[in-house]
PDB file of N, CA, C and O in Angstrom, chain B, residues numbered from 101:
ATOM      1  N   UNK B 101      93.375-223.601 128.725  1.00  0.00           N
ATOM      2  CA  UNK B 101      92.938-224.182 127.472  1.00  0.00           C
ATOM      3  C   UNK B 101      91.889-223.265 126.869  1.00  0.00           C
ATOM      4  O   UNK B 101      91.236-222.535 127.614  1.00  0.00           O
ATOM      5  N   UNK B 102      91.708-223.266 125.638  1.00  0.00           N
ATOM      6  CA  UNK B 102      90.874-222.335 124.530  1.00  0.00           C
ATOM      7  C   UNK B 102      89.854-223.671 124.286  1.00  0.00           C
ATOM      8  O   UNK B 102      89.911-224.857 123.960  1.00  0.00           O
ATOM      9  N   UNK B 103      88.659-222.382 124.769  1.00  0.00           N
ATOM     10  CA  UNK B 103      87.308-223.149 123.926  1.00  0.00           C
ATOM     11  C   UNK B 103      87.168-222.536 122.678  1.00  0.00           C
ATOM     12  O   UNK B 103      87.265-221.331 122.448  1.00  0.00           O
ATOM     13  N   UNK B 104      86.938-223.422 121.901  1.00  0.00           N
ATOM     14  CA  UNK B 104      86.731-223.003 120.353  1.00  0.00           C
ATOM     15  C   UNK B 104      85.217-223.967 119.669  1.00  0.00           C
ATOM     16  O   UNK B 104      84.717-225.029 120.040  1.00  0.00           O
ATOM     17  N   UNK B 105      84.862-223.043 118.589  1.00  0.00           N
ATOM     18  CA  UNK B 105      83.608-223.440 118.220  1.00  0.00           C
ATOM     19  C   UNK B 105      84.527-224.236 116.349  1.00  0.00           C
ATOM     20  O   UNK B 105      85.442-223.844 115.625  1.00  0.00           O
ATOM     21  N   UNK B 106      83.250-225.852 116.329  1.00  0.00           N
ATOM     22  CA  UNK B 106      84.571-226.286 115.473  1.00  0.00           C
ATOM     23  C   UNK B 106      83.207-226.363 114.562  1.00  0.00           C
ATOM     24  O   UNK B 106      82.215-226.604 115.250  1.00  0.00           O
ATOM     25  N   UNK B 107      82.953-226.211 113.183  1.00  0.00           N
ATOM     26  CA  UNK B 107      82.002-227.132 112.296  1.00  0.00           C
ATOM     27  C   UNK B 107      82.065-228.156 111.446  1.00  0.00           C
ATOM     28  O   UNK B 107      82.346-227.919 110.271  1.00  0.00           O
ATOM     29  N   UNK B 108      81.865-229.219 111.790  1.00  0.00           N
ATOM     30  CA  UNK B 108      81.827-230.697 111.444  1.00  0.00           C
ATOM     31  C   UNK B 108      81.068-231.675 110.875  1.00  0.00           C
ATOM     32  O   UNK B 108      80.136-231.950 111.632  1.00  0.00           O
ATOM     33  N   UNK B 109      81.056-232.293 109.916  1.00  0.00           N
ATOM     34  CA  UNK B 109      79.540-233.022 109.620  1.00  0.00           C
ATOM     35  C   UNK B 109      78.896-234.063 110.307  1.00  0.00           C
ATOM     36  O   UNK B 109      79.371-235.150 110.635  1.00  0.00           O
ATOM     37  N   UNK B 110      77.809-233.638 110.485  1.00  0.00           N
ATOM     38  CA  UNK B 110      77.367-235.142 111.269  1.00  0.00           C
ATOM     39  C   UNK B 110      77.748-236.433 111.646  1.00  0.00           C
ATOM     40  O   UNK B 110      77.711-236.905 112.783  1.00  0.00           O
ATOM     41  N   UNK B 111      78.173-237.056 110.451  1.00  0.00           N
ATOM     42  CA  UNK B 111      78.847-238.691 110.229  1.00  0.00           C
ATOM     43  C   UNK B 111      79.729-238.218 111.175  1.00  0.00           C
ATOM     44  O   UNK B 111      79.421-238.412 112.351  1.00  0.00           O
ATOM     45  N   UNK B 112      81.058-237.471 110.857  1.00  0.00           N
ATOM     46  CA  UNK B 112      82.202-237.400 111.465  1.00  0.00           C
ATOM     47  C   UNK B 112      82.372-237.113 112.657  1.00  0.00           C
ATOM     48  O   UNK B 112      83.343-237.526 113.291  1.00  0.00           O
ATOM     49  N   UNK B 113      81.367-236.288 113.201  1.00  0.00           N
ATOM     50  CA  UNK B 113      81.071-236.318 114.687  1.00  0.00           C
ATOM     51  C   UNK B 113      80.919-237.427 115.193  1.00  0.00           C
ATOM     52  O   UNK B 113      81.557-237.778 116.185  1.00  0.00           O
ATOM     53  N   UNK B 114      79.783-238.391 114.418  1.00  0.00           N
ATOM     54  CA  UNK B 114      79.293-238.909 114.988  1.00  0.00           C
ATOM     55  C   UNK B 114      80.401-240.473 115.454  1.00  0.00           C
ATOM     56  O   UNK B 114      80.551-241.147 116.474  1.00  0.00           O
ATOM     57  N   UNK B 115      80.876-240.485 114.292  1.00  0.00           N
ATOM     58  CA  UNK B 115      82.422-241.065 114.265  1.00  0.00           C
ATOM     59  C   UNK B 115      83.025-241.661 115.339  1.00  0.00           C
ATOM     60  O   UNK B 115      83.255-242.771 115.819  1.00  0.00           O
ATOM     61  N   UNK B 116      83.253-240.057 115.602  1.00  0.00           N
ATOM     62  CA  UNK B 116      84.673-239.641 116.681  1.00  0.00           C
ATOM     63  C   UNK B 116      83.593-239.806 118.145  1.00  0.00           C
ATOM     64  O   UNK B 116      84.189-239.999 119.205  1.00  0.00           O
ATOM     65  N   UNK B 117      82.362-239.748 118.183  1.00  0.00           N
ATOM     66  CA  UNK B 117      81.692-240.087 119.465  1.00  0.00           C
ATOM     67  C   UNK B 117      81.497-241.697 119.952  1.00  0.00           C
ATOM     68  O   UNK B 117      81.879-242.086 121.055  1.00  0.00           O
ATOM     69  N   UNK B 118      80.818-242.601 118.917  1.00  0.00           N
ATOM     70  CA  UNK B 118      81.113-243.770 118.590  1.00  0.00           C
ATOM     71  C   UNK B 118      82.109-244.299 119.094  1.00  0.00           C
ATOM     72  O   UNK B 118      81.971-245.193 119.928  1.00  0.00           O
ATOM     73  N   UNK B 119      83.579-243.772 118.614  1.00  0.00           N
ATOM     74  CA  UNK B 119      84.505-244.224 119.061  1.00  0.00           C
ATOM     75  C   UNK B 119      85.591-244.387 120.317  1.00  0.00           C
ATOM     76  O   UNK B 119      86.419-245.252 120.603  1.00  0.00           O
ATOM     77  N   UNK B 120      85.081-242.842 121.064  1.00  0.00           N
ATOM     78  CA  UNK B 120      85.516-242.188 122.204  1.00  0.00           C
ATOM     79  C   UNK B 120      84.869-243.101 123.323  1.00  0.00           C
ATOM     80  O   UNK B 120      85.522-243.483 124.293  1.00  0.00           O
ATOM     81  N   UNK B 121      83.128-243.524 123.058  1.00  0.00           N
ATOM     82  CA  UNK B 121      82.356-244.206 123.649  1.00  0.00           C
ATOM     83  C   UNK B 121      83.231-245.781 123.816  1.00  0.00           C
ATOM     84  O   UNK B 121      83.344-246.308 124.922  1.00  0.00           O
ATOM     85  N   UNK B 122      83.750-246.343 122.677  1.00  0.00           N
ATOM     86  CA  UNK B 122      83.954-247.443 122.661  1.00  0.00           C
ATOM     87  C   UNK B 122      86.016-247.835 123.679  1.00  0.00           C
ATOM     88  O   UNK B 122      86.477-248.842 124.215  1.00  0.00           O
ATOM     89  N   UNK B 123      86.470-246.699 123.493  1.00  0.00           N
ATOM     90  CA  UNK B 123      87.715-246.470 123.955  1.00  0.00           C
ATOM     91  C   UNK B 123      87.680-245.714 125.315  1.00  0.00           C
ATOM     92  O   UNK B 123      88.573-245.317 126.064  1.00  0.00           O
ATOM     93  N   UNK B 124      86.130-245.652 125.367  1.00  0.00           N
ATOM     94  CA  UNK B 124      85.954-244.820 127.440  1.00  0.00           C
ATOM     95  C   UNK B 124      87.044-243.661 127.501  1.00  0.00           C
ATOM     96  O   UNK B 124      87.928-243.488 128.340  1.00  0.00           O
ATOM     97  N   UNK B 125      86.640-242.715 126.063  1.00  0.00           N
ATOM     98  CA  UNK B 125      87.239-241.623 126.526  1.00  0.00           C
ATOM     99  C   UNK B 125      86.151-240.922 125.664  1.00  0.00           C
ATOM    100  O   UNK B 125      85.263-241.445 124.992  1.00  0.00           O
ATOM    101  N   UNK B 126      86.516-239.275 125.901  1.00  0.00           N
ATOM    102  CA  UNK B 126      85.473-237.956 125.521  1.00  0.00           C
ATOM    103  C   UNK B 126      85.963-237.626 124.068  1.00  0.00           C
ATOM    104  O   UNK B 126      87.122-237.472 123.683  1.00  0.00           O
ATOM    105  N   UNK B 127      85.034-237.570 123.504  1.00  0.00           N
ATOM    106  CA  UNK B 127      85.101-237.477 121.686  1.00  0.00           C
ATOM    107  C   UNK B 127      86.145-235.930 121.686  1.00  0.00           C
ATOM    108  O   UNK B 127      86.827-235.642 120.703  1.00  0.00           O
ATOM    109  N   UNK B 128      86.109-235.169 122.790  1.00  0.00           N
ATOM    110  CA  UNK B 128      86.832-233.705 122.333  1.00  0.00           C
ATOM    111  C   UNK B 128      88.087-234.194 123.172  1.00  0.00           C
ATOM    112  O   UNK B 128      88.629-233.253 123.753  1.00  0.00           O
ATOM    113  N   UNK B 129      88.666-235.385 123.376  1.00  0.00           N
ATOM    114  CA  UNK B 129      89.987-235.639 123.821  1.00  0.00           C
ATOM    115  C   UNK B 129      90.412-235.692 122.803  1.00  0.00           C
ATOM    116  O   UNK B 129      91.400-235.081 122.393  1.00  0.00           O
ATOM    117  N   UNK B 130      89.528-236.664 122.040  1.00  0.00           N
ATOM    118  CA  UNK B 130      89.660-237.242 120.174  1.00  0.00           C
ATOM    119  C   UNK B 130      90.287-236.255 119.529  1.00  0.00           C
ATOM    120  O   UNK B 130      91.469-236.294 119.191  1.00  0.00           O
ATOM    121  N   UNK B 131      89.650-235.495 119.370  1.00  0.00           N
ATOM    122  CA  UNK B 131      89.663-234.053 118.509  1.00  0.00           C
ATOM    123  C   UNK B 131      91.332-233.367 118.765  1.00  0.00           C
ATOM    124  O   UNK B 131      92.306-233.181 118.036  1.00  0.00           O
ATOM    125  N   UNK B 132      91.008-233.128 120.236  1.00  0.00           N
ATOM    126  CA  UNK B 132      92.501-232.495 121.084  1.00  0.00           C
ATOM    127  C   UNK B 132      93.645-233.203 120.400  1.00  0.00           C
ATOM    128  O   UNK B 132      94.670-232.782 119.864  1.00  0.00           O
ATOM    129  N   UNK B 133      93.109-234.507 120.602  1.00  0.00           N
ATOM    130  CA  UNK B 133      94.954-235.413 120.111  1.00  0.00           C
ATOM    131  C   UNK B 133      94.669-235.205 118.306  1.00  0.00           C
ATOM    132  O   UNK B 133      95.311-234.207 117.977  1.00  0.00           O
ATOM    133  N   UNK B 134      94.218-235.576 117.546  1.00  0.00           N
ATOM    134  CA  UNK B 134      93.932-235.536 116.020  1.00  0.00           C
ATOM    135  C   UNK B 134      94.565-234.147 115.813  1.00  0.00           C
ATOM    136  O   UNK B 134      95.524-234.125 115.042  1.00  0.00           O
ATOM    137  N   UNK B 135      94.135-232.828 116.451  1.00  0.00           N
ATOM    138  CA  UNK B 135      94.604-231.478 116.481  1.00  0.00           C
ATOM    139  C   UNK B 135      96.251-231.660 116.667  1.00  0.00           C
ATOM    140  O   UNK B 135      97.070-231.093 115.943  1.00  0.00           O
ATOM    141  N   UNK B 136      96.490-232.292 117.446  1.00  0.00           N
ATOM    142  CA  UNK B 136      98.066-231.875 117.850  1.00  0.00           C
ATOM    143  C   UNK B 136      98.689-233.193 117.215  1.00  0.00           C
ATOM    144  O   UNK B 136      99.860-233.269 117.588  1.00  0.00           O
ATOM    145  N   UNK B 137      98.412-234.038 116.562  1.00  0.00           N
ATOM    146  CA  UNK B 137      99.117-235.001 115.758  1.00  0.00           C
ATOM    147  C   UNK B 137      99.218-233.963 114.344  1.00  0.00           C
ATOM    148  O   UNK B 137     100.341-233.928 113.842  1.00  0.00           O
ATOM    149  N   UNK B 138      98.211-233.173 113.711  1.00  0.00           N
ATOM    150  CA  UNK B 138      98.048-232.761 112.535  1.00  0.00           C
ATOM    151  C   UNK B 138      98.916-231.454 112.861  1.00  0.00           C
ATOM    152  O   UNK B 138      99.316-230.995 111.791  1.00  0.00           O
ATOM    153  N   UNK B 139      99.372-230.653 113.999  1.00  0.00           N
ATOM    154  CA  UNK B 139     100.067-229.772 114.396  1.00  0.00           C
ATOM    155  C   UNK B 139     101.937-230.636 114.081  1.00  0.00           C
ATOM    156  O   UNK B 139     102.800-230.224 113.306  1.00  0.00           O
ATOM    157  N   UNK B 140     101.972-231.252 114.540  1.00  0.00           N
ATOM    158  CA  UNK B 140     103.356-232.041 114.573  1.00  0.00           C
ATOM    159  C   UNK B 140     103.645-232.481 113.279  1.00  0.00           C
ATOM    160  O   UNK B 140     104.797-232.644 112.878  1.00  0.00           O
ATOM    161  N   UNK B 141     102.715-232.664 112.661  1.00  0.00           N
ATOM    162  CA  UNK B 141     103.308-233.352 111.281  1.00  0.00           C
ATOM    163  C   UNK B 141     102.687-232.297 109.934  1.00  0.00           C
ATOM    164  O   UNK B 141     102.789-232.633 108.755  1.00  0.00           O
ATOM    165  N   UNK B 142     102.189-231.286 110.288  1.00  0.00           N
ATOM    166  CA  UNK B 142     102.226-230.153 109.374  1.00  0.00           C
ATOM    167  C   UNK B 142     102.736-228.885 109.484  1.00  0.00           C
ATOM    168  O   UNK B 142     103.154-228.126 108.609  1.00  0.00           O
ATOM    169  N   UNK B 143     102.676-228.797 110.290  1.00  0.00           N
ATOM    170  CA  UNK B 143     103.034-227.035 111.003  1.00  0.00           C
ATOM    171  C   UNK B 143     104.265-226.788 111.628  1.00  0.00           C
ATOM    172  O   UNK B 143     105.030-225.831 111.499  1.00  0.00           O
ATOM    173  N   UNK B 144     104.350-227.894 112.396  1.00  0.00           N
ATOM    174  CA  UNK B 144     105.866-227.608 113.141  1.00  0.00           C
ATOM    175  C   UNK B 144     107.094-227.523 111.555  1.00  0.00           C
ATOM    176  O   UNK B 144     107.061-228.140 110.490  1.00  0.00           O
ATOM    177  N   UNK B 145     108.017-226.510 112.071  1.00  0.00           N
ATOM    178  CA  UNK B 145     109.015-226.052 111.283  1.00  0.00           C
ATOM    179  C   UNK B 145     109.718-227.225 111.619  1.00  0.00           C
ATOM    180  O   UNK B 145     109.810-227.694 112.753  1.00  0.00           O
ATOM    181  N   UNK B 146     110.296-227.759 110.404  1.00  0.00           N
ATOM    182  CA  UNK B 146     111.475-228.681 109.877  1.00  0.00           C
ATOM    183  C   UNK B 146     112.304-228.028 108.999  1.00  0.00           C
ATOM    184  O   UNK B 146     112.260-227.341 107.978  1.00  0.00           O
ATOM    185  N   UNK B 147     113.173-228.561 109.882  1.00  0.00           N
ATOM    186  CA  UNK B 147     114.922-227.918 108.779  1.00  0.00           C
ATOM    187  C   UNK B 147     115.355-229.157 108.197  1.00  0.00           C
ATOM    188  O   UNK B 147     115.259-230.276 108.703  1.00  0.00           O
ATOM    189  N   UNK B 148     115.929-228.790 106.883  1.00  0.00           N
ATOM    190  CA  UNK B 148     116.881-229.982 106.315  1.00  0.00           C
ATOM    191  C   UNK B 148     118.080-229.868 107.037  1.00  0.00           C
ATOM    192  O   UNK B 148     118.450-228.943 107.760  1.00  0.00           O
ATOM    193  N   UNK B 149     118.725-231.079 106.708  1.00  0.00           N
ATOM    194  CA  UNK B 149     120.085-230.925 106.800  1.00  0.00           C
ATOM    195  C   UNK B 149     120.440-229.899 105.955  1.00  0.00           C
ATOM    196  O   UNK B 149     121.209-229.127 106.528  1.00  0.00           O
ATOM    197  N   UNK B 150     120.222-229.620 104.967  1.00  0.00           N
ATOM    198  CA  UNK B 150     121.360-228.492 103.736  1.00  0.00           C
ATOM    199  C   UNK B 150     120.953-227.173 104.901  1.00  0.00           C
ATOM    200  O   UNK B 150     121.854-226.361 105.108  1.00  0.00           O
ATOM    201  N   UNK B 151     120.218-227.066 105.307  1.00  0.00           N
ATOM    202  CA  UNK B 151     120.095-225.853 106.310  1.00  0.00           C
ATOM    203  C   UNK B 151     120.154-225.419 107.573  1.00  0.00           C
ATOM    204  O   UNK B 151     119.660-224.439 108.131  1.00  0.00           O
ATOM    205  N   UNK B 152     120.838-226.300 107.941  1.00  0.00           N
ATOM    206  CA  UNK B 152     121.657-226.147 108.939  1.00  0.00           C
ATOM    207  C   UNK B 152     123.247-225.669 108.727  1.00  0.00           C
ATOM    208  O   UNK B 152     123.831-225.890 107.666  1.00  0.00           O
ATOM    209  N   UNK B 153     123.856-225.017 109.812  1.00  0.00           N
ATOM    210  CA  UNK B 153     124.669-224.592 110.125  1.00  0.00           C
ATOM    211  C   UNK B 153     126.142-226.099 110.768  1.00  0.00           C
ATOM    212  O   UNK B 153     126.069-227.120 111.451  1.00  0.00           O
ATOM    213  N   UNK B 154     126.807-225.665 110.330  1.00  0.00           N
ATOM    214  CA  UNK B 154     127.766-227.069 111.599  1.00  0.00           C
ATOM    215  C   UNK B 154     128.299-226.210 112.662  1.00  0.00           C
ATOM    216  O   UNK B 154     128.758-225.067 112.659  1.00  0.00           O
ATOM    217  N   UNK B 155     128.099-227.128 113.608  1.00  0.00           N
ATOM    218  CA  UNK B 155     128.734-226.537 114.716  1.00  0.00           C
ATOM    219  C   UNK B 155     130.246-226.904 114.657  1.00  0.00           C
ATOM    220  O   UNK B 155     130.819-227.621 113.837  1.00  0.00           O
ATOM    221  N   UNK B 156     130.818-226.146 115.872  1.00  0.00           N
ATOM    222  CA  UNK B 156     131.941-226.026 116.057  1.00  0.00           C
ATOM    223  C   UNK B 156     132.559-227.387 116.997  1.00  0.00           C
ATOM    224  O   UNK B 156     132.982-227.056 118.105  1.00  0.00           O
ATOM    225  N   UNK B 157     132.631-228.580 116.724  1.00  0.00           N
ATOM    226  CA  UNK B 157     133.272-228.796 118.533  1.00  0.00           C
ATOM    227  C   UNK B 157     134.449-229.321 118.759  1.00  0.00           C
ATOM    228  O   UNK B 157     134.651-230.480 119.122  1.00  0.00           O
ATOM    229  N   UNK B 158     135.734-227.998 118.430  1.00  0.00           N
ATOM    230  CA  UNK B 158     137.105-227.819 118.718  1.00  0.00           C
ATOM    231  C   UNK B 158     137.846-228.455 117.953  1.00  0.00           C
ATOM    232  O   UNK B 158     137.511-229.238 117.064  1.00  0.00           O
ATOM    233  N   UNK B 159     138.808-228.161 118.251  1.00  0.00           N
ATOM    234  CA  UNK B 159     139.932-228.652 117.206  1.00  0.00           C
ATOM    235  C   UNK B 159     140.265-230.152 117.256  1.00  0.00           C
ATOM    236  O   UNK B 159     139.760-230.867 118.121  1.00  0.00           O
ATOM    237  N   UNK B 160     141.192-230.676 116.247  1.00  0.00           N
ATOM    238  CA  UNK B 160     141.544-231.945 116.324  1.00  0.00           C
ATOM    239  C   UNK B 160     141.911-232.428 117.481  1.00  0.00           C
ATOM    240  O   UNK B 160     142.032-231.672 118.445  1.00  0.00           O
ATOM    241  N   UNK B 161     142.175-233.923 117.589  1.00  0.00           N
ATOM    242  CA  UNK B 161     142.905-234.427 118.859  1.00  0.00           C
ATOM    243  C   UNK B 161     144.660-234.419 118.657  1.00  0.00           C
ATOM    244  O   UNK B 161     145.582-234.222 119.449  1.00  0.00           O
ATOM    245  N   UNK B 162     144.612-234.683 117.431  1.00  0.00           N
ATOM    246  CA  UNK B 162     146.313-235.021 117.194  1.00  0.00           C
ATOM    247  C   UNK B 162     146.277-234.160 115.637  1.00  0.00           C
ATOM    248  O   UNK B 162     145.223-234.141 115.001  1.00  0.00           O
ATOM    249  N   UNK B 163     147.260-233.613 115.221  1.00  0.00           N
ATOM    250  CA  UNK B 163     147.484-232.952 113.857  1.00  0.00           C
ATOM    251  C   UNK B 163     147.404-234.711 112.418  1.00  0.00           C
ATOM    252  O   UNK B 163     147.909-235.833 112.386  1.00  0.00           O
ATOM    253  N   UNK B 164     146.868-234.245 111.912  1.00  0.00           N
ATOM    254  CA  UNK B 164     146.688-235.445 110.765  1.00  0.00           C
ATOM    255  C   UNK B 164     148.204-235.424 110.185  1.00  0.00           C
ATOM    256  O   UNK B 164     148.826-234.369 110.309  1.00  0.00           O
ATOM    257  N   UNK B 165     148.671-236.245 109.719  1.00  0.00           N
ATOM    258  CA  UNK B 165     149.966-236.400 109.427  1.00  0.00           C
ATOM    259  C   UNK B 165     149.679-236.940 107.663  1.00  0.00           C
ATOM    260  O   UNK B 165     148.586-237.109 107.123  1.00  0.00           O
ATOM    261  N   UNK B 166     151.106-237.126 107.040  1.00  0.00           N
ATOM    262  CA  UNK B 166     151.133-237.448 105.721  1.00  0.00           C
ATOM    263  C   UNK B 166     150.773-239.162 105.624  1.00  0.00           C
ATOM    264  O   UNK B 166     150.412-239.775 104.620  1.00  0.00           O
ATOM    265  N   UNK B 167     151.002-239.706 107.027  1.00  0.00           N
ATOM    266  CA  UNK B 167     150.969-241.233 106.670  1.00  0.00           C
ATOM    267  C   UNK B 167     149.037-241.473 107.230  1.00  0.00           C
ATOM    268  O   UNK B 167     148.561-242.568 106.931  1.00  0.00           O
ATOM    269  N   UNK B 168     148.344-240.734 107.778  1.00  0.00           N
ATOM    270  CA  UNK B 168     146.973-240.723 108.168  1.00  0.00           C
ATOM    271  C   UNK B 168     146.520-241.124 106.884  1.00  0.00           C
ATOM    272  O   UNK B 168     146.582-240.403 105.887  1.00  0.00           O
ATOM    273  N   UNK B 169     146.056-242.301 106.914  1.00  0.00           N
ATOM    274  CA  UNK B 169     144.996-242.587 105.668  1.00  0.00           C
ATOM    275  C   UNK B 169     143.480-242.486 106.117  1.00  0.00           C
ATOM    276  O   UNK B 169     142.828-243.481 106.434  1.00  0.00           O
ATOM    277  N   UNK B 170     142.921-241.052 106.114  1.00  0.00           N
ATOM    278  CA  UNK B 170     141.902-241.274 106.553  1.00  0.00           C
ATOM    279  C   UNK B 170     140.542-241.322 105.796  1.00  0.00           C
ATOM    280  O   UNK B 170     139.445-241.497 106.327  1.00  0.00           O
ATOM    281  N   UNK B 171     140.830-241.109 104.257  1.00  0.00           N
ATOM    282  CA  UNK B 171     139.740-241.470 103.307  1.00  0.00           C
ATOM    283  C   UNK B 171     140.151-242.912 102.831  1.00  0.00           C
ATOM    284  O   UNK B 171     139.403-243.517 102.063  1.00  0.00           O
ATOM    285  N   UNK B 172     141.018-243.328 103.157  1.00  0.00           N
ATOM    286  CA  UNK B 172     141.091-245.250 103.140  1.00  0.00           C
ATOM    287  C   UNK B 172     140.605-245.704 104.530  1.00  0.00           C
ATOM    288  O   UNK B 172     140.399-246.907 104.687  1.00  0.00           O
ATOM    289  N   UNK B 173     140.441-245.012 105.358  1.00  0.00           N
ATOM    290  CA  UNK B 173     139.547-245.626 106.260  1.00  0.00           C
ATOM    291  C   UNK B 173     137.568-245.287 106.443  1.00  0.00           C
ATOM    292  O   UNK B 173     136.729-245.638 107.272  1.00  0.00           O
ATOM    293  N   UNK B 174     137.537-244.589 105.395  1.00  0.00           N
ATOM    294  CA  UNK B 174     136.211-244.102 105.571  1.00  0.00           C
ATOM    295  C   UNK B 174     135.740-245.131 104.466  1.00  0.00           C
ATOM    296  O   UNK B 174     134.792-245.869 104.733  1.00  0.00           O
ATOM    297  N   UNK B 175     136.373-245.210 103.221  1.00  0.00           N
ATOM    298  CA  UNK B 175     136.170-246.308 101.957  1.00  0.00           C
ATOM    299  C   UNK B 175     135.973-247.579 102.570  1.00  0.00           C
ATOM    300  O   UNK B 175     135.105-248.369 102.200  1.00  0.00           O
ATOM    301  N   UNK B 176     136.863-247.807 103.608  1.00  0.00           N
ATOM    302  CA  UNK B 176     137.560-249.242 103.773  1.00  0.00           C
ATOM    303  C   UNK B 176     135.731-250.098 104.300  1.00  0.00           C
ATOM    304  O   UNK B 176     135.191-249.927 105.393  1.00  0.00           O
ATOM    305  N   UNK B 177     135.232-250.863 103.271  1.00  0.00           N
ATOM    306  CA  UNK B 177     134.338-251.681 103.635  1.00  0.00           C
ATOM    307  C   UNK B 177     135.091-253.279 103.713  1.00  0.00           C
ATOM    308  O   UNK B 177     135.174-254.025 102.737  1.00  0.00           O
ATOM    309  N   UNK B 178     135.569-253.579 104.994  1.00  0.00           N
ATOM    310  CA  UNK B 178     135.574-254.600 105.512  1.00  0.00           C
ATOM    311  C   UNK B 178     134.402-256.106 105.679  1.00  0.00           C
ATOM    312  O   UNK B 178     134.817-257.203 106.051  1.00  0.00           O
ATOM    313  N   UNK B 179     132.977-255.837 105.327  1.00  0.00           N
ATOM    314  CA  UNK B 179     132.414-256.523 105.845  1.00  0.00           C
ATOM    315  C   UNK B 179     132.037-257.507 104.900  1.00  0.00           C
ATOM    316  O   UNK B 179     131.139-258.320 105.116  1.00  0.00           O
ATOM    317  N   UNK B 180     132.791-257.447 103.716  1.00  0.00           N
ATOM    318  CA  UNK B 180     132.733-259.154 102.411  1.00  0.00           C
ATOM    319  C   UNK B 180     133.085-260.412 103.626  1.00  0.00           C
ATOM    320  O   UNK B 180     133.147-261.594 103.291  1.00  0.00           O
TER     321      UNK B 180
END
């Protein structure tokens, strides 16, 4: 693990000590998790769907035929 020097304002220290105290844990656990929640939901790379690639996974099971209605089965809302 990396020690790092952080600068913070008073209140907000004092905050996150307050609170660490009250939850019987160490205000720089606080910090640690707040750090890696704000890592996960800013930084980590997200792909759209439009950017992705499709994979491959093999060919059909049976050749589709002329009587396959298979966009009347994708339409077909049954659940009136």
């Amino acid at each position: 693990m990396k020690t790092i020097t952080v600068n913070v304002s008073e209140p907000v220290y004092e905050e996150f000590r307050e609170y660490a105290r009250k939850v019987d844990r160490k205000a720089s656990e606080l910090i640690r998790e707040a750090m890696e929640l704000y890592r996960q939901q800013h930084m980590q790379r997200r792909t759209s769907l439009r950017n992705r690639h499709p994979a491959s996974v093999g060919g059909p099971i049976r050749p589709i035929t002329g009587e396959d209605d298979i966009l009347g089965e994708m339409l077909d809302d049954s659940r009136d």
